[in-house]
C-alpha positions in Angstrom: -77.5 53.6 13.7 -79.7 56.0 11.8 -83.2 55.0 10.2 -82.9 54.5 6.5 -86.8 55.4 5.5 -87.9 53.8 2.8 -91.3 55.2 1.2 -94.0 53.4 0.0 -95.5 55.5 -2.6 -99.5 55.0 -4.3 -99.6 51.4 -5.8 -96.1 50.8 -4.4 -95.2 48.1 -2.0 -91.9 47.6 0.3 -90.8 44.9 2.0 -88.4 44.3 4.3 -85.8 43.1 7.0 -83.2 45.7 7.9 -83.7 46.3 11.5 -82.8 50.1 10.8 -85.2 50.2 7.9 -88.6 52.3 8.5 -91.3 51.4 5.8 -93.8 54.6 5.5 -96.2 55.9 3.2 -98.1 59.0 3.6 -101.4 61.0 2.0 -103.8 57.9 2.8 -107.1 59.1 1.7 -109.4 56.6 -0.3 -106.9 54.7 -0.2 -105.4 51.6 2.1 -102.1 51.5 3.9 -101.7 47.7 5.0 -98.5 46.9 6.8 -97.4 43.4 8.0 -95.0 42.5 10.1 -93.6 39.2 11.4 -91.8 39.3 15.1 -89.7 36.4 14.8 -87.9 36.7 11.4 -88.5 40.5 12.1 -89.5 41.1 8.5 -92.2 43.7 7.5 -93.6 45.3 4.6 -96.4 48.2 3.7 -98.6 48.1 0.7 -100.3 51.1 -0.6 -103.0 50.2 -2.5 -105.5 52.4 -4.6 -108.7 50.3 -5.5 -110.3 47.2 -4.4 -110.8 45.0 -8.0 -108.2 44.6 -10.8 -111.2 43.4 -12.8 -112.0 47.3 -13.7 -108.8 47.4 -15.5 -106.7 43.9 -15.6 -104.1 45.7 -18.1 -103.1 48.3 -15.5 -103.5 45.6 -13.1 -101.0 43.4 -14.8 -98.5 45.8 -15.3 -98.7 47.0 -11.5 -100.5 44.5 -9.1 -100.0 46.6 -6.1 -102.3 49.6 -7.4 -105.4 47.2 -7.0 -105.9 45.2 -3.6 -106.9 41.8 -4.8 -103.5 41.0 -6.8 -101.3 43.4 -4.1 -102.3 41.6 -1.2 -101.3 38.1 -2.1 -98.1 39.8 -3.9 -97.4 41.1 -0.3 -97.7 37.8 1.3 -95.8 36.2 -1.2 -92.3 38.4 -0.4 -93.2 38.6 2.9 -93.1 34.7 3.0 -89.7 35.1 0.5 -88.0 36.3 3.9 -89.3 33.9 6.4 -92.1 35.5 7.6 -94.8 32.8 8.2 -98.6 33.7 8.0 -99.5 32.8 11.6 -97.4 35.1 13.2 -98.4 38.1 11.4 -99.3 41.2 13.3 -101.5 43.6 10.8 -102.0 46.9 10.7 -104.3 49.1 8.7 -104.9 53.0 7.6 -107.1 55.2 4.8 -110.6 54.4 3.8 -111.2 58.2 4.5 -113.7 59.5 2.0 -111.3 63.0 1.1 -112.8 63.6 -2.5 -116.1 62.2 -2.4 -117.5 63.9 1.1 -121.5 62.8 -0.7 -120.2 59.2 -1.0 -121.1 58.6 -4.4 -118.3 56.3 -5.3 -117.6 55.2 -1.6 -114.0 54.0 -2.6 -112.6 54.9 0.9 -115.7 52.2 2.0 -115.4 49.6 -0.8 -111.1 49.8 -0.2 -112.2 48.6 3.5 -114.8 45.7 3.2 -112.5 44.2 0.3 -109.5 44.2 2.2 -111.7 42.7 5.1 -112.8 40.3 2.5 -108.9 39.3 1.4 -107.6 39.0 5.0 -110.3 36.8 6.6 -109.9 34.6 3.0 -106.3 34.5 4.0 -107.0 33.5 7.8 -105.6 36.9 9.1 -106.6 39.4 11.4 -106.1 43.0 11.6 -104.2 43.6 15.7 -104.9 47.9 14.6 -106.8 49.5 12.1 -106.9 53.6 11.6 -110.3 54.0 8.7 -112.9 56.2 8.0 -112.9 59.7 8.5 -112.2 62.8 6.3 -108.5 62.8 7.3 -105.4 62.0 5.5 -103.1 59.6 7.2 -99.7 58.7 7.3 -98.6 54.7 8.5 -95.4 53.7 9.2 -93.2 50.5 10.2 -90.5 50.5 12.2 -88.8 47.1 11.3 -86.5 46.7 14.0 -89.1 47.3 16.7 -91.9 45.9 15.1 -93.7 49.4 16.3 -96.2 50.6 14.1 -97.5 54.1 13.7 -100.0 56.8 12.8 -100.0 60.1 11.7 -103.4 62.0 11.5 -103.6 65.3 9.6 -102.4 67.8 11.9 -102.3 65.2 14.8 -99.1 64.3 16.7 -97.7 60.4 15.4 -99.1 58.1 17.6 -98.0 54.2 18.5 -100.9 52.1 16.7 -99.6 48.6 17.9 -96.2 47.5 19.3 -94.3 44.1 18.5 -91.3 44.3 20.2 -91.3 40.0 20.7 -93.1 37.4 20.7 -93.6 37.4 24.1 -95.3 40.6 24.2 -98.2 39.4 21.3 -100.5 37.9 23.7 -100.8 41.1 25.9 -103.3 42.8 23.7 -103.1 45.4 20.9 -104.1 49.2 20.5 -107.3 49.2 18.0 -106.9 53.2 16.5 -109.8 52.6 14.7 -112.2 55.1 13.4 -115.4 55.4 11.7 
């Protein structure tokens, strides 16, 4: 069976629970790539999201949640949880944050992206298994939905296996942190 890959573009989100279904999205700068997945009812999804606080804008916001990080989050749990994923057997991974644009980190949006996603998760009661932030590099994250595997793609670095999820089984054997700062 071939890999149907299904891009998750800025402020886009994708969810879901094909097994030959690979959820990607690519160019993470400033922005966050935050990809869930759920072993048991193998469903997964990948937000992109742009900026932290829908406040700035709440008209934008309304008409696409999953540009801001405060509304897209909880939209991602929500169809996540439409397909039988349940919250306490989420494995999470994260990408972006880089600071591309704004190397003398006067808007720090790479930065602020990170501590408000921190903010949302632990809210939520979830923890991030593998996190790829920070930097000056682009990065691409992926989902293999069938697997569980996620992975990373660093500008002009070879993809790379961030976390694997291949059963439940395997979930209490530790997890790859790719994180950098």
């Amino acid at each position: 069976m071939t890999a149907t890959r299904l891009v998750v573009g800025m402020g886009d989100c994708k969810v879901s629970n094909g097994s030959g279904d690979v959820l990607i999205t690519y160019a993470l700068g400033s922005c966050i790539g935050l990809a869930m997945y759920d072993p048991v009812s193998c469903v997964g999804g990948l937000l992109h999201f742009m900026l932290p606080d829908s406040s700035l804008d709440a008209a934008r916001a309304g008409e696409n949640p999953y540009r801001y990080g405060d509304p897209g989050v909880p939209a991602l749990l929500r169809e996540l949880s439409k397909r039988g994923a349940e919250r306490r057997r989420l494995r999470i991974a994260v990408a972006g944050a880089a600071e591309i644009l704004d190397r003398g980190e006067f808007f720090n949006i790479g930065k602020r992206n990170r501590a408000a996603l921190h903010r949302m998760l632990w809210k939520e009661g979830l923890l991030i298994a593998a996190e790829a932030t920070g930097g000056t590099a682009p990065r691409t994250l992926g989902l293999e939905i069938g697997s569980g595997r996620f992975f990373l793609r660093e500008a002009s670095e070879p993809e790379r296996e961030m976390l694997a999820c291949r059963s439940w089984r395997t979930l209490g054997s530790g997890s790859v942190s790719a994180q950098k700062r």
